[in-house]
C-alpha positions, 0 to 999 in steps of 0.5 A: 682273111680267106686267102690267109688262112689259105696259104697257113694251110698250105705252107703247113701241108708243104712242111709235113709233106717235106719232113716225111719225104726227110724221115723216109729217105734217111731211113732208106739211106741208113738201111742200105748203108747197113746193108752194104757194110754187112755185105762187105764185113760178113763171110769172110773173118775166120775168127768169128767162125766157130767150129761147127761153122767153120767145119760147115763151110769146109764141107761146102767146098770139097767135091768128089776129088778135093783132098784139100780145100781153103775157105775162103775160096777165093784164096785171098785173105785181107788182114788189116795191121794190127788185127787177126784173121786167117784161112780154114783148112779142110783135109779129106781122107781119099786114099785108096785101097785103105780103111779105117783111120790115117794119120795126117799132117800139115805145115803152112810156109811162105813159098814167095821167093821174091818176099824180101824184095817186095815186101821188106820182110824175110819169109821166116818173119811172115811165117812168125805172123802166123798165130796158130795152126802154123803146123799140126801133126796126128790127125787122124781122119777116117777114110771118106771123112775130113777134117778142119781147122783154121791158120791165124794171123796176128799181123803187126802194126807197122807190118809192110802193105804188100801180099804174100803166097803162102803154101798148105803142104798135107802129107799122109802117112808121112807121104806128100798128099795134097797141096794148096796155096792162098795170098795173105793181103796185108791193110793199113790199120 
């Protein structure tokens, strides 16, 4: 009778100990896999950004020289068919020997010559992708200050999976002023 009651015992304090090894380890689990998704998904989807946000992160890019500077900074941007996303854009006032207010302008193109044969699609239609902040003109920047703003992408379903260069030329004053480039890498949905 002893040695039954013994083995219930044992078998009992095996079970619990086995069901809250169970319970730990997927918590561990869960907790890392939301780790690794914000780790993934975070820091880069420009829509999510607000202004402030967004004007925040440009501000971290820019040194001393950087007339212009594209977040994210790694001048890649992965869009998945059928969403919207896009690139900041920051435009620093370093013209010399001015003062006061200068009016800036922008315009964002394809500059992929090789577009239609390795993505299907001609450098026109990409640039049609682009949602807002394709071009802006009159802004106007204070010397020593800068400016942001963000270029939106609507890529299409049925889009083709391929990357493509696109170049941000700044002019000041009506004079060429900067210029930059980042690759759009198209996903499927």
């Amino acid at each position: 009778m002893r040695k039954l009651t013994f083995e219930k015992k044992a078998a009992m304090e095996m079970s619990v100990g086995t069901i809250v090894t169970i319970v730990l380890l997927m918590t561990v689990l869960i907790l890392g896999l939301v780790l690794v998704k914000q780790i993934f998904f975070s820091g880069t989807e420009i829509v999510d950004l607000t202004t402030a946000q967004l004007r925040a992160e440009v501000e971290k890019l820019f040194s001393e020289e950087s007339k212009l500077v594209i977040y994210p900074t790694n001048r890649e941007v992965k869009i998945r068919q059928g969403n919207v996303d896009g690139v900041g854009l920051g435009i620093k006032n370093l013209l010399r020997g001015t003062e006061g207010n200068k009016v800036f302008s922008y315009v964002v193109t394809v500059s992929d010559p090789d577009i239609q044969r390795k993505c299907g699609v001609s450098a026109t239609e990409a640039e049609r992708w682009i949602k807002t902040g394709r071009a802006e003109s009159n802004i106007i920047v204070p010397v020593g200050d800068f400016t942001s703003g963000k270029v939106l992408f609507e890529i299409p379903v049925g889009a083709p999976l391929c990357t493509i260069r696109f170049r941000v030329n700044v002019e000041a004053e009506g004079a060429p002023y900067a210029s930059d480039f980042f690759d759009m890498i198209i996903e499927a949905k």
